[in-house]
N, C-alpha and C positions, 0 to 999 in steps of 0.2 A: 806713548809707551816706549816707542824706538829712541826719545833722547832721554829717558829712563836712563835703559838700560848703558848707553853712549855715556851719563852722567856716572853712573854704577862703575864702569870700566875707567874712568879715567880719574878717579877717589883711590890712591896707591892702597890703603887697609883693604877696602871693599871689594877692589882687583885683585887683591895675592887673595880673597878669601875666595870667590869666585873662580880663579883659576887654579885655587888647590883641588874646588868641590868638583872641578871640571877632570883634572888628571887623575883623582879617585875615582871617577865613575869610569875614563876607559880602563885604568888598570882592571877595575871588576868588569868590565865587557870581555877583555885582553882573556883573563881566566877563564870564561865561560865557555868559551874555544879553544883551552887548553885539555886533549884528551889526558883521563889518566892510566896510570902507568898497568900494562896487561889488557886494553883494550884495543882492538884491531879498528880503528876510526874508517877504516875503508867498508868493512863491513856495517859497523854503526851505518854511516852515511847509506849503504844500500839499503837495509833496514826501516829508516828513517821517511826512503823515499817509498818503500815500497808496502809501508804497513801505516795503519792509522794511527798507532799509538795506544799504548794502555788507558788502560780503564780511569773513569772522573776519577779519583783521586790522586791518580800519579800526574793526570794531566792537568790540577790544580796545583799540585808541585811545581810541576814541568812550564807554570805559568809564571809563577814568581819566579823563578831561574831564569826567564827570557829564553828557554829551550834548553837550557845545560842541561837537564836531568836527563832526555833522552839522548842528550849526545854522550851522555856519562863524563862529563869534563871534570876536569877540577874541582869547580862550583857546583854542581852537579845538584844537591843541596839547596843552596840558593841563600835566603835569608829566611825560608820554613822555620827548620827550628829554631833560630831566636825569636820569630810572632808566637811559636807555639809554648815555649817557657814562659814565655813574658806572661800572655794571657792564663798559662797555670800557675803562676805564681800571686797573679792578681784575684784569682778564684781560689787560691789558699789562705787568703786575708780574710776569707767568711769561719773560716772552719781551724784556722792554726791561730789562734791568740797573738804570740807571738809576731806572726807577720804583719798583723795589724798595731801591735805596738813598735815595731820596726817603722812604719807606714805611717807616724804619728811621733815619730821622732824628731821628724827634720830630716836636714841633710846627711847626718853621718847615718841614721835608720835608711833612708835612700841608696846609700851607697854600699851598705852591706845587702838591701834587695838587690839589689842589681848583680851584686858578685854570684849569689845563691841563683840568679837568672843564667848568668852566664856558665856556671858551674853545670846547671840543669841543660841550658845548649848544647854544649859537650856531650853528656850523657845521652840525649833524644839525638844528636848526629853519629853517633856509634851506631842507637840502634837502627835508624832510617838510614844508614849506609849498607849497613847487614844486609835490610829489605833488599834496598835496591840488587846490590850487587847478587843477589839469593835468587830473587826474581829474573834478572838480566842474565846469570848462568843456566837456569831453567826454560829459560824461552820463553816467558810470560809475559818480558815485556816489550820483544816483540811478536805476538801470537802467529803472525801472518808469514814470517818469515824463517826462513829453512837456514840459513848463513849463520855461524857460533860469533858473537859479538864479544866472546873471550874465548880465545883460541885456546890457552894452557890456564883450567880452571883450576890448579892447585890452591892448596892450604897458603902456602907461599904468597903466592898474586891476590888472592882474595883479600888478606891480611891486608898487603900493601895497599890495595884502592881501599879499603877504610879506611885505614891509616889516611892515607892523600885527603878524601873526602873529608873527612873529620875536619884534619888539619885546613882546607879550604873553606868549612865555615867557624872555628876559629878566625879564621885572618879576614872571613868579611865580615865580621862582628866588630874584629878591631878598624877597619878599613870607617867601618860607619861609627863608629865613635871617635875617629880622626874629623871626620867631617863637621860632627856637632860639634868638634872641641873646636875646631881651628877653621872650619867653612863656614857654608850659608846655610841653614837648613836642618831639619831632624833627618844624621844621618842613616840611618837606618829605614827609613820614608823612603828617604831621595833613591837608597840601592832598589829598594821595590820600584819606584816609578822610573829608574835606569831600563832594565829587565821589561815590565810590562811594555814601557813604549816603545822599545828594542824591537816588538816585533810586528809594530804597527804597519812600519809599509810591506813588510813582507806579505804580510794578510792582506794589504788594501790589492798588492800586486797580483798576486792570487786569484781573488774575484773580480779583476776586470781580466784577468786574461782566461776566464770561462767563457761559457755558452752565455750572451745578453751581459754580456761581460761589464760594459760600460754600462748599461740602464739597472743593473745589480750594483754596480758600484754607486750610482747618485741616489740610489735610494738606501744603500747604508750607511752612504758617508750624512744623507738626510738625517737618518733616525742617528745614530750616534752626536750629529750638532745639537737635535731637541734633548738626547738624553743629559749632555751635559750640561745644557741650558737647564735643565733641569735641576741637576744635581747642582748646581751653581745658587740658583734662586732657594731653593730648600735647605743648603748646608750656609747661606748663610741667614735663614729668617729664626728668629730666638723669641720666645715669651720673655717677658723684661719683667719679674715680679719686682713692686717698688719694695723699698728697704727701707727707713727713718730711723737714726741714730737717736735717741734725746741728749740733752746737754747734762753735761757733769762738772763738779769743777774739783780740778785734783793741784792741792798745793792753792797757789791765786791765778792759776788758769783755767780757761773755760775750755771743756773739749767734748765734741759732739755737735747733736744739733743738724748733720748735714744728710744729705738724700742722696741716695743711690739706689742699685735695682741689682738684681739676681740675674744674671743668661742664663734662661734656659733651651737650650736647642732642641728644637722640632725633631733631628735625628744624632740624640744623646748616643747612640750605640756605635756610630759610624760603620765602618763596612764587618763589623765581629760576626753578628748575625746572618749574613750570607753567606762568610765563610767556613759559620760551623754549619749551614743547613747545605753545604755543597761538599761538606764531607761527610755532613752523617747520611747522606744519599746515596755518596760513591761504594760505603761501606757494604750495602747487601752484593752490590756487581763485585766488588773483590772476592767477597767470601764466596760467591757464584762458578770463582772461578776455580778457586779449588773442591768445587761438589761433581757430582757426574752429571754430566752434561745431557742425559737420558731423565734423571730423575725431575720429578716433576716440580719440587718447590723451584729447580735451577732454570726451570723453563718459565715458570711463572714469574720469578726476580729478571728474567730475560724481556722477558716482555711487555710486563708491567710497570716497572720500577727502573729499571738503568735507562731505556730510551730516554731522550729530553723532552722528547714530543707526545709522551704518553699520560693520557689527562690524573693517572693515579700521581706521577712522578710529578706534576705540576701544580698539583692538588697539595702534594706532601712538602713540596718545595715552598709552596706558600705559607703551608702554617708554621716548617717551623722557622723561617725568618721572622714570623709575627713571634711565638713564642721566646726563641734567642732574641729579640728586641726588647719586649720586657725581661727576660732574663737578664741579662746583661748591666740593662738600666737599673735596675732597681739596685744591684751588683757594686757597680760602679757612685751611684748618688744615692747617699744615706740622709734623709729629709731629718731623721734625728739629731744627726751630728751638727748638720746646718745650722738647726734650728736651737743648738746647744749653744755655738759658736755664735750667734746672734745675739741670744740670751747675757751670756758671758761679757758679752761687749755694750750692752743695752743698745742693742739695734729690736728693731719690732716691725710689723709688717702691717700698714693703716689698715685699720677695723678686723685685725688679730691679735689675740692675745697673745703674750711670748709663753716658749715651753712649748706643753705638748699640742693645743691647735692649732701655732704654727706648722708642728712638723703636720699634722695630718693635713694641717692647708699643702703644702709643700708635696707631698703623696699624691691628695688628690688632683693637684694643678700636670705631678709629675705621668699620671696613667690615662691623664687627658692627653697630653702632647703625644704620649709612645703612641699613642693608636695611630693619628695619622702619619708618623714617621715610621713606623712598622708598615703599612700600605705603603710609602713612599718608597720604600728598601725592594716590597716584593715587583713593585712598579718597574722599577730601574734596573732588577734583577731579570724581571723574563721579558720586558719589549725587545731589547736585542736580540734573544734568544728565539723568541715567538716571530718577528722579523727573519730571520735567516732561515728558520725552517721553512716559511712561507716562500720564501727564494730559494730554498733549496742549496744555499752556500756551504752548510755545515755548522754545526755549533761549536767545532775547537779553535774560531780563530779569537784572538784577543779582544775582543769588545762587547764582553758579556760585561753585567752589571758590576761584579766584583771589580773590576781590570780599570774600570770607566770612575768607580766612586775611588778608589786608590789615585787616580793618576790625576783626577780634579782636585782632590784634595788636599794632594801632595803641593800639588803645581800652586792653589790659593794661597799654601800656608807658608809656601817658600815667598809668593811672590809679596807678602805682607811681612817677612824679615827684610827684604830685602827696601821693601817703602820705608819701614824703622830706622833703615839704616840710612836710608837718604833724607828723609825727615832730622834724624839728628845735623846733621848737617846743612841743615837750612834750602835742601832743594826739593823740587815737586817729584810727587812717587808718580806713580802708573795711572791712578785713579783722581782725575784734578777736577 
């Protein structure tokens, strides 16, 4: 792997792409510690140290940002709203006609989704800046803490950190689409797996320097190798359905005849489904927090539902990653379409008929697989978690399930452009 990467760096193309994707990732670190303008960072920082942090939802924010959100930086934001347009836009292809014929265009119907993605980023960072700065002026987001983290809360100042904020995920929107045009890698991946593993030794450092400090730290850095061993052997084992073309002959050539196979991956939905079941989680403790703290549903969502360690919250946590798994999936892969597109080309599937048995073969092959990759999500999603509370480390540090399936994923799919890219070139990848 080391004369990989040795071969990678001394390939002039492969170098300037590598060391562009390398200067875009600290420029967006550089940002994330940049405070914005009407924030007292001294304060932040006492804050920071001296409270736990908002509630799972900001602190799912505040995970992709690699901490910007609670230092209120620049970035503050992160690359949230562009995951959260993209996947409303991809769930508007069921329901707007339209977007589905955009999505069926090619490449220029691609490129006008994409502008409507980025149009809609814009809009969802105005309002998750509002939040933030709305929240952070009220002291909610840090509950624990008496010190004003905007000393002068005018009309004025609040305007301007939206503004900033905004314009911060603008620029890392563009930042990651520099990367895909002219780096290694899907840029907008690489800024999430920048961020998550940003704050990896911070965490590691953290729990060895507690109580069994060191024998807490070999048992999570333990379970974190099997998690990603894990995640490793699962994202990459696929159902192969065979495919067989028959022959045709168009003009005086013969064309067809040849065999191939369908991938279908064990976990079609990748990390979607954890991440909508760890925000429709967070949502009752937010709403909790603006109820009276006396009344009894707020005591009930208290103790019930927000802990992590509470068997209702892991109970609810579980089904709905099973449910956002087949949601999703089925979302995502139309066994119709396939199976039209097969048809179309006289491709067929041995001992199916083409049309519609295929697609129902296709359906039923496709609601076999989700089950065990919906198990396999909720797996990955609470040993971390269930791990730490039995240690008693805390469940806000980086190496919950989400954090873990992003930053394996990332890291495989980059490390397989970059094998491509040395394959073309006639030298050995990573993997010999």
């Amino acid at each position: 792997m080391l004369s990989a990467f040795a071969r990678a760096f001394r390939t002039p193309d492969l170098r300037r792409k590598l060391l562009f994707t390398i200067g875009i990732m600290i420029v967006f670190r550089v940002g994330s510690f940049l405070p914005t303008p009407g924030v007292d960072y001294g304060n932040v920082q006492t804050c920071v140290n001296q409270s736990q942090g908002a509630n799972d939802l900001l602190g799912l924010v505040n995970l992709f940002s690699g901490g910007a959100l609670l230092q209120l930086a620049v970035f503050a934001l992160g690359i949230m709203p562009y995951i959260t347009a993209s996947i409303i836009i991809q769930l508007l292809r069921v329901v707007i006609p339209r977007f589905e014929a955009l999505h069926q265009e090619g490449q220029s119907g691609t490129a006008k989704l994409t502008q409507y993605t980025r149009y809609l980023t814009i809009g969802l960072a105005i309002l998750q800046s509002t939040t933030i700065v709305t929240i952070a002026r009220n002291g909610a987001l840090f509950p624990s803490c008496s010190v004003k983290v905007i000393p002068n809360p005018s009309i004025i100042t609040i305007l301007i950190m939206v503004i900033t904020m905004t314009a911060g995920t603008a620029l890392i929107m563009w930042l990651g689409e520099l990367i895909t045009e002219r780096g290694i890698g899907n840029g907008m991946s690489l800024l999430i797996f920048t961020q998550i593993a940003a704050r990896f030794p911070t965490a590691m450092w953290s729990i060895a320097g507690g109580d069994n400090g060191v024998s807490k730290f070999i048992v999570v850095l333990a379970v974190v190798v099997l998690v990603i061993g894990l995640v490793v052997f699962v994202e990459q084992s696929q159902r192969r359905v065979p495919v067989q073309y028959a022959k045709r002959m168009v003009g005086r050539r013969m064309y067809g005849g040849s065999s191939t196979y369908i991938p279908i991956k064990i976990n079609m939905s990748g990390v979607i489904p954890v991440i909508f079941a760890s925000s429709l989680l967070a949502v009752p403790g937010l709403l909790a927090q603006f109820g009276d703290a006396r009344s009894g549903w707020v005591i009930w969502v208290s103790n019930y539902i927000v802990p992590a360690s509470a068997p209702l919250h892991i109970t609810l946590y579980i089904g709905l990653i099973i449910f956002f798994a087949y949601f999703y999936t089925a979302i995502t892969f139309n066994p119709d379409e396939v199976a039209d597109n097969m048809k179309k080309y006289g491709g067929f599937i041995p001992g199916i008929r083409a049309g519609r048995p295929t697609a129902e073969y296709l359906d039923y092959v496709i609601s076999r697989i989700t089950a065990p990759g919906s198990v396999y999500l909720a797996l990955v999603a609470l040993i971390p978690v269930v791990t730490f509370i039995l240690l008693n480390v805390g469940t806000n540090i980086p190496f919950g399930g989400t954090s873990i399936l992003i930053v394996v994923g990332v890291g495989m799919e980059t490390v397989k452009q970059i094998e491509a890219q040395l394959q073309q070139r006639h030298y050995e990848g990573f993997l010999r």
